[in-house]
C-alpha positions in Angstrom: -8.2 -3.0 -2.2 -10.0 -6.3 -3.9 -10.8 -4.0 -7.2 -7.8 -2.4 -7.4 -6.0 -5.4 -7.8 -8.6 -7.0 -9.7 -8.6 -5.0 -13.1 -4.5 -5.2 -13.0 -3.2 -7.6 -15.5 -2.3 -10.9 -13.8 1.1 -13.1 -14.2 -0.3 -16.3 -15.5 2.1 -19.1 -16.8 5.6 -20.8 -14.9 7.8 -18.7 -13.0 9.6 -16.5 -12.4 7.1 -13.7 -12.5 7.3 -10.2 -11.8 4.5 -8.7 -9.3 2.3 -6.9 -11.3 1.0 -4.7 -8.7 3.7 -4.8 -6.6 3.6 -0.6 -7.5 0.0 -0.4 -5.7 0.9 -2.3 -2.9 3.7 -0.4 -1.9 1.9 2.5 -2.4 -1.0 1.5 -0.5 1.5 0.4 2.5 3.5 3.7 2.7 0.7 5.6 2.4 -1.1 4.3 5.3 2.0 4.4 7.6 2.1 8.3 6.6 -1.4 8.7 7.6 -1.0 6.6 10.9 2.2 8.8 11.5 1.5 12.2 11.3 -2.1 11.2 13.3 0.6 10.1 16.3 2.4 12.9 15.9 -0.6 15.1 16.0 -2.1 13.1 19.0 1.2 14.1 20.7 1.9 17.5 20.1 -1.6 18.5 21.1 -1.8 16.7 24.6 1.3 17.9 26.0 
């Protein structure tokens, strides 16, 4: 994830900021989970 978040442009300065990547990151996260998910539920439904 290092150069995904590395050519995104920064907040520099005082706060408050707004999260530039904050998009990718919640992306990233509920992606993931969806993956992890539907291999559980696979798991499941195949060793009954």
């Amino acid at each position: 994830m290092a150069p995904l978040f590395g050519f995104s442009g920064g907040s520099l300065g005082f706060g408050p900021q707004r999260s530039n990547s904050g998009g990718f990151t919640v992306a990233i996260v509920a992606i993931s989970l969806a993956i992890v998910l539907v291999a559980l539920i696979i798991v499941v439904a195949f060793s009954v």
